[in-house]
N, C-alpha and C positions, 0 to 999 in steps of 0.2 A: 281582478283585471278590470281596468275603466278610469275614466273619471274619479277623483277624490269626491266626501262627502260638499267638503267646504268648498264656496265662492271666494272669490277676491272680488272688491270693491271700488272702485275710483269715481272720484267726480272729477272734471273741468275743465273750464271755457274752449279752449284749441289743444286736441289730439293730433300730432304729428304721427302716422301710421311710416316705420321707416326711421333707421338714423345714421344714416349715411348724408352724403354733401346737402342733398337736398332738402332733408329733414331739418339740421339741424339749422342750415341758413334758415327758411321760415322758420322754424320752434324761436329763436332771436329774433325777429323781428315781429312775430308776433306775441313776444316778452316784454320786448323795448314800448308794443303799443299798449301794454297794462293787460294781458291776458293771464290767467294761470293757465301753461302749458302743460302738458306732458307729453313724452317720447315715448311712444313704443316700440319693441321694434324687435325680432326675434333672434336676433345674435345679440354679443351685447352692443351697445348704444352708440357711434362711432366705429365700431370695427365691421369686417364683414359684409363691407359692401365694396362697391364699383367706385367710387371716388378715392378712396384710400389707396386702392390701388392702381391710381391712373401715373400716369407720369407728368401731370400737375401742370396742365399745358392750359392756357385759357384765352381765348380770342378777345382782345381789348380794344376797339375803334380807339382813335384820337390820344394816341402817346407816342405817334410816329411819323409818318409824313402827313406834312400839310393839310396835304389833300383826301387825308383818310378822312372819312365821316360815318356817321350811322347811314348816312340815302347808301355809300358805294358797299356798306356790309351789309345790307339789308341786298341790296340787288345780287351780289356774290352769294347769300346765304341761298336766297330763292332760284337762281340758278342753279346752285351746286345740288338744290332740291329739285332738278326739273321742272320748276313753276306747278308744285303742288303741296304746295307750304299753304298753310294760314297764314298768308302774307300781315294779319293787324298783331299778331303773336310774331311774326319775325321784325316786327316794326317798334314793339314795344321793347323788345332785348334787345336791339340794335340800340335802342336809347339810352339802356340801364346798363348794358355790357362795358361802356366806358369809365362809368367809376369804382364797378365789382373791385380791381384791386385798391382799392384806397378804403372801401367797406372793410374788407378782408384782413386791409394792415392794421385796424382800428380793434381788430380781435385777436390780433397779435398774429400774422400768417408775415412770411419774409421771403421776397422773391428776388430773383437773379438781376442785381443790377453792374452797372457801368457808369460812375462818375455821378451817380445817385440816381440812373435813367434807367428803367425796365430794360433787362437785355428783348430784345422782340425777335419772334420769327418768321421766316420767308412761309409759307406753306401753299397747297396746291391748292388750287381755288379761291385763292383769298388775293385782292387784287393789288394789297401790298401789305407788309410785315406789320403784325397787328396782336400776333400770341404774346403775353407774359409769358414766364415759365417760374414754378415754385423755387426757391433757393436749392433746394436739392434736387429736383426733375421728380420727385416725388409727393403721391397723393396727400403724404401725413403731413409737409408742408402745409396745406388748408387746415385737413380734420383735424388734427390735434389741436390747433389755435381756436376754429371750433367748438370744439367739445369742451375745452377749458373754461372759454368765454359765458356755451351755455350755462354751465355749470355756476360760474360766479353771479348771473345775475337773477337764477332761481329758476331754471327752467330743470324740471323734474324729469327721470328716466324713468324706464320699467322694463329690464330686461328680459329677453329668453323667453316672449309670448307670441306665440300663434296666433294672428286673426285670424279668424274663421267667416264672420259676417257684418253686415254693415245692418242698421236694425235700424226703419222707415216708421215716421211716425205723421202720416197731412203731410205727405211728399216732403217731407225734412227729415236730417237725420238727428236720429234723439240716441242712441246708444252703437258702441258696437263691445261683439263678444270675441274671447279668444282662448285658448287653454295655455299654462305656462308647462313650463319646461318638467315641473314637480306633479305635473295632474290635477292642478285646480282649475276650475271653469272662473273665468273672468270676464268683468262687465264691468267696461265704459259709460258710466252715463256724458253726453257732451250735448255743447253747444254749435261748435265746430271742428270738421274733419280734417285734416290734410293731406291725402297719399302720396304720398312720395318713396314709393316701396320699390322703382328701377324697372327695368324691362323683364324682355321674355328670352334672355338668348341662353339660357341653359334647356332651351328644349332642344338643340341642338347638341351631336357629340362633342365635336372642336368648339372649342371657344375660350378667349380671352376673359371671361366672367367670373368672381368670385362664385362660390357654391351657394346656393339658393338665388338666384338671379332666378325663378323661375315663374315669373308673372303672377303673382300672388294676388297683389293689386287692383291689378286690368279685371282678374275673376272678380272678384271683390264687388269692383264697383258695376261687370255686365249682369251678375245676378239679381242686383238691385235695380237692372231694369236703365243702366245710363251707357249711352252710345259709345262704341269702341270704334275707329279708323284707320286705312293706311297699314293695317295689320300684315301686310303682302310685303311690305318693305322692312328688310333683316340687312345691318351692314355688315361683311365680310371684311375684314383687316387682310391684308396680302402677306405679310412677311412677322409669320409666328414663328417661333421656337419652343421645345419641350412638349411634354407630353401632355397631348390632345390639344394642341395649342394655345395653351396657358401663357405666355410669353411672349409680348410683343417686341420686335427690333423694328422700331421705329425707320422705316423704309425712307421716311421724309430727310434724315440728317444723312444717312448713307447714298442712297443713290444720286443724289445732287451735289455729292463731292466726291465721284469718281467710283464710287462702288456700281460692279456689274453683275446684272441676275443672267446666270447662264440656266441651260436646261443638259439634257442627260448628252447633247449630240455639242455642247460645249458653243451655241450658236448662244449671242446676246440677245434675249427674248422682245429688252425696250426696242433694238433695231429693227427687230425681226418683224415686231408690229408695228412697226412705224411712230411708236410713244419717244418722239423725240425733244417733247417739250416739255419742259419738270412742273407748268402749269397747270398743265393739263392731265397731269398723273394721278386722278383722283382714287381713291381707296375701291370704290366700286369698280372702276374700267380695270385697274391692277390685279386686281381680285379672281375677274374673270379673264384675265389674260394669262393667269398662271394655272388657272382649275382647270383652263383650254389647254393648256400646253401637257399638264398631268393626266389630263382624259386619253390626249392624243397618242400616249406614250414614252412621253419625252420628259416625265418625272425621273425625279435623282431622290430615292428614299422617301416617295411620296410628296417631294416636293420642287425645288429648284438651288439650286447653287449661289449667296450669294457671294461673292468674290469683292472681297477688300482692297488687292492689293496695290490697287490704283489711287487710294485715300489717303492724303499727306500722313507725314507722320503726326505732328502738330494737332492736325483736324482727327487723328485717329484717337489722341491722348485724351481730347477732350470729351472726344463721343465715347468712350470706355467705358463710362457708370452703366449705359446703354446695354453695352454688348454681354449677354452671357458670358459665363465662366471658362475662357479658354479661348473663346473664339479672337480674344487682341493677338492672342501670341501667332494661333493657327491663321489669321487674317480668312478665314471660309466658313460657311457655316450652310446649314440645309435649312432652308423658310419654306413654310406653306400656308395657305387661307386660315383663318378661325374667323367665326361667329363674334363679333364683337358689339353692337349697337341695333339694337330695335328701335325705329322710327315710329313706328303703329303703338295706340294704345286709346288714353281717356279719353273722350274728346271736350275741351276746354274752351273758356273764351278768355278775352284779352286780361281779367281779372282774377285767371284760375278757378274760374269756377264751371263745376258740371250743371248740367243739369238738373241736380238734385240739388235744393236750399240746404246752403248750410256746408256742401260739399266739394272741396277742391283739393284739385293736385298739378305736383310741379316735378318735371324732369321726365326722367328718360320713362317711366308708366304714362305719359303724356301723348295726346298725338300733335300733329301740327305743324312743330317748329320747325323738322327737318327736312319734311317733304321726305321724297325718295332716296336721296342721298345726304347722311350731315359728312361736314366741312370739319377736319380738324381744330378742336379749340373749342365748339361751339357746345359741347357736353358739358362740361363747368360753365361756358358762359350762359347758358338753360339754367342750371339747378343755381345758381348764382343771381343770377339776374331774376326772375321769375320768385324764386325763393323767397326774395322780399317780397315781391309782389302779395303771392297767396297769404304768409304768415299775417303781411299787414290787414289785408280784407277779409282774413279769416276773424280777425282779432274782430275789427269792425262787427263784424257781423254777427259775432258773437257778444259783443254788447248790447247790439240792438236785438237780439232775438228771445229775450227774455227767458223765463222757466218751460223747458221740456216736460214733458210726462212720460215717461219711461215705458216703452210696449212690452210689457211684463211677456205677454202669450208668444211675444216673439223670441223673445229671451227664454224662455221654460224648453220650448219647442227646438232652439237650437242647441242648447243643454241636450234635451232627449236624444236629438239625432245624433250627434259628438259618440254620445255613451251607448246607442246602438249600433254603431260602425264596428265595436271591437268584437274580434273571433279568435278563436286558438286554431281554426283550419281556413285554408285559403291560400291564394298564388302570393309567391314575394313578389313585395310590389319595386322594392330596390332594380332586380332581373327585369320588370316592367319600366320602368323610368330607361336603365339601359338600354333595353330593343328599343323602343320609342326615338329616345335621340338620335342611333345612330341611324337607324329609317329616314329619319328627318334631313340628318345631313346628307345623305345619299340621295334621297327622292326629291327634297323641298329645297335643298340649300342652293350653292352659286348657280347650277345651270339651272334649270327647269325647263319642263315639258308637258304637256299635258297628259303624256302617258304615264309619265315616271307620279305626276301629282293625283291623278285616279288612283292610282294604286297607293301611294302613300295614304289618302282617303279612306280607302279598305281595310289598311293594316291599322289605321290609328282606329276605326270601329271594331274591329276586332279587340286591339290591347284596350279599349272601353269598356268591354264588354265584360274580358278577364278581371279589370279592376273595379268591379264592382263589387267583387268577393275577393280579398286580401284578408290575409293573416296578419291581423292587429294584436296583439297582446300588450303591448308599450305606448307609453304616448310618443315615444321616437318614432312608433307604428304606425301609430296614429295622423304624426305630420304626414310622415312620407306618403303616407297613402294618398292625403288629401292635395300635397302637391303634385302628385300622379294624378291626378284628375283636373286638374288647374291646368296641370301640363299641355295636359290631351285635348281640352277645352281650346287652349291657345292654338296649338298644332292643328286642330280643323280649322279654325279660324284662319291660320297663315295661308294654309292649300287650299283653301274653297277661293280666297279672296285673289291668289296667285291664280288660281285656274280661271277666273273670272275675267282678269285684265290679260288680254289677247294683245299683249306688245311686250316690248323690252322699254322699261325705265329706267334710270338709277339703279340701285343694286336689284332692281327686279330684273333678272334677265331671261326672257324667254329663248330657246333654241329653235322653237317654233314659230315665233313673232320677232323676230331679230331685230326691228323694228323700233323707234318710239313714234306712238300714233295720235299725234297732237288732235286730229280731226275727230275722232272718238273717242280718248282716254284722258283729256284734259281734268277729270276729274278724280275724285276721291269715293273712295268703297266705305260704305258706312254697316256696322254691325250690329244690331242692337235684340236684348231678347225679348220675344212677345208670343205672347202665350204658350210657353215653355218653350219656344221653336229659338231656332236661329236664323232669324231675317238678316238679308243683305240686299242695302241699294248705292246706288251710282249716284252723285250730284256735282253737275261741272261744279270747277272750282274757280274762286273770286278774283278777280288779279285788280285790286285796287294800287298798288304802287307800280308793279312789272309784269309785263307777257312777255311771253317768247316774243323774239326775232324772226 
């Protein structure tokens, strides 16, 4: 039982942690700048993550009207984030976001045209049609082209490994460890880091998320001492399908072509709240318009009614890829919230990089970009956009940074703890990850309250406490255990920094603070760890391009 005898061994210049959209976009561009790359990444390399399974949507300024630009998508992105974005971060992907599809086509990716013109979308927030879409509405559109590309120009994988630690050497990063899939202890020696390892929204039970979405990363890099943000904003999708709501029915192409969300009393719920303008139907306000109507009692199997039969035939044949299995013929279907986007995470500056030399990450493990609420589109237009960004300066910087020396004592030391976690007696920690999520989604998720977030508080110190002794016997043990505690990590973080901000934001909605409180909450909640504790402070936020109105 434990750890094997043998190490695995790697050297080289940029470590992409992650190989999903994010990954792989940097792992390419930091190839194209002459780096020896490698992928890690603990599914295999391309599969198993949140891009592959999007619906291949991506916000593209300047392929549509005239008057689109980066200044009107920048101002849309920072609004739709309540004006608590990183506005120099939503300024620099506002710039790069326009030629993502033509990088993309060059790696061979093929998207939905008309007469050789991107087909574009209308969407809510966005102040006129501006999304490409993949040639099939699917994520493998991108990844596959991707992963091929990587592939051809020497950018190396390493599947089915666990990080576990990021290892500081004079405030740089000189190595990190992780265990594979088979029990061996493995060691990165690097130059440069990249995480691109996705958010946090499998701490929650619903949710649209591939499986390990479970903030692996964000732990990663607060252990190491570098500042996490905005960790209080979780974006909610309004209209899931299937179990625990795995399945998104894109609300955006239905509702705005005659489909209606009824509730259990058969009342048009958009009427009924007065959401009369399809500009204005952001995923956060929908969200909590339908968890309002489910709380109140006015759920139909948990959720709401949505009703087709108002959507051409034409317009219904087209959106069909869309709709689950059955629901073209039935034209009804039952939608409810899921967990889909965490906004909180690393905190970055305009070049991807942390705090730590040598250290950057891009996408949704990110904080910054979305503020309180992101915009549709704008999740490929991050890990796209930005992706070259990090891969390039990673590369950079790993040229210039010469020969590491490898912190052996920290390496030995993380070895030892790995191999003293395993027991044959102790709580499943799987039954733990379960209480935990669904706690989450109940106490932390759409509404909040400050009593429901106390007590959510209490129950996640308690299952901390349990998971400190788990029955490990496997290195399958061994993950699980460790992302149960990553888990619970992130899960204080979300409700200490929820109970903090006394207003209603973006998808932060307080039932207590109904409110947004521009006069004291104009800022951003900062995390970071110091002296084993968990500090949290407040610092207004910049508005160098837009303020509120």
């Amino acid at each position: 039982m434990g750890l094997t005898k043998s190490n695995q061994n790697f050297s080289c210049d940029v470590l992409v942690i992650g190989g999903g959209g994010a990954g792989l976009r940097s792992a390419i561009e930091a190839r194209e700048h002459g780096a020896h790359v490698i992928v890690v990444s603990k599914t295999k390399v391309g599969y198993g993550n949140n891009t592959i399974m999007s619906k291949a949507i991506l916000t593209s300024p300047g392929w549509g009207d005239s008057d689109d630009n980066s200044q009107v998508y920048l101002k849309d992105t920072v609004s739709g984030g309540r004006y608590i974005n990183d506005q120099e971060l939503v300024h620099v992907m506002a710039i790069e976001a326009g030629r993502q599809p033509l990088v993309l086509e060059k790696y061979g990716a093929k998207f939905s045209k008309q007469d050789n013109k991107f087909d574009l979308l209308a969407i809510p927030g966005h102040t006129f049609a501006r999304d490409v879409q993949g040639k099939t509405n699917k994520g493998k559109d991108y990844m596959l082209p991707l992963l091929s590309y990587a592939q051809e120009i020497g950018v190396e994988f390493v599947d089915k490994v666990f990080i576990t630690k990021l290892c500081v050497n004079d405030n740089r990063i000189a190595a990190v460890t992780g265990v594979s899939e088979e029990g061996d202890f493995v060691i990165f020696e690097v130059k440069s880091v990249i995480l691109a390892t996705g958010g946090y929204s499998q701490i929650y039970y619903n949710t649209s998320n591939t499986p390990g979405i479970n903030g692996d990363g964000l732990t990663l890099a607060y252990e190491a001492g570098i500042a996490l943000k905005d960790m209080e904003f979780v974006q909610y999708y309004p209209t899931a399908v299937g179990k625990r709501g795995s399945n998104l029915l894109l609300y955006e192409g239905f509702l705005f072509n005659g489909a209606v969300l009824r509730n259990a009393d058969n009342e048009n719920i958009l009427n009924k709240h007065g959401l009369n303008d399809p500009q204005t139907i952001t995923r956060d306000l929908l969200a909590q318009t339908i968890f309002k109507e489910i709380r109140e009692g006015y759920g139909i199997e948990g959720g709401m009614q949505m009703d087709l039969s108002a959507v051409s035939d034409e317009r219904l044949k087209q959106l069909k890829p869309m709709l689950p299995q059955g629901v073209f013929e039935k034209r009804t279907c039952i939608v409810s919230p899921t967990t889909h986007h965490s906004m909180g995470g690393v905190v970055i500056d305009s070049t991807t990089q942390t705090d730590l030399s040598g250290l950057y990450a891009v996408g949704e493990v990110c904080a910054g970009m979305h503020g309180a609420n992101r915009l549709a589109g704008n999740a490929l237009a991050e890990i796209f956009a930005m992706g070259g960004i990090a891969g390039r300066n990673a590369a950079i910087n790993a040229r210039k940074s010469g020969e590491n020396s490898l912190p052996q004592k920290q390496i030995v030391k993380e070895k030892e703890r790995l191999q003293s976690l395993f027991s044959s007696n102790g709580e499943d920690s799987a039954l733990l990850i379960k209480s935990l999520k669904n706690m989450m989604w109940l106490r932390a998720g759409i509404v909040r309250s400050s009593a429901d977030l106390k007590t959510a508080l209490v129950y996640i110190e308690k299952i901390s406490s349990k998971s400190q002794e788990c029955k490990i016997e496997t290195v399958t043990d061994l993950i699980r255990s460790i992302g149960l505690r990553n888990m619970l990590l992130l899960a204080e973080m979300v409700c200490r920094a929820a109970l903090l901000r006394t207003e209603t934001r973006g998808s932060h909605y307080r039932s207590d603070y109904s409110l947004e409180d521009n006069d004291n909450w104009l800022k951003n909640i900062v995390i970071r760890k110091q002296s084993g504790e968990m500090n949290m402070n407040s610092y207004p936020v910049e508005l160098p391009y837009v303020s509120p109105i």
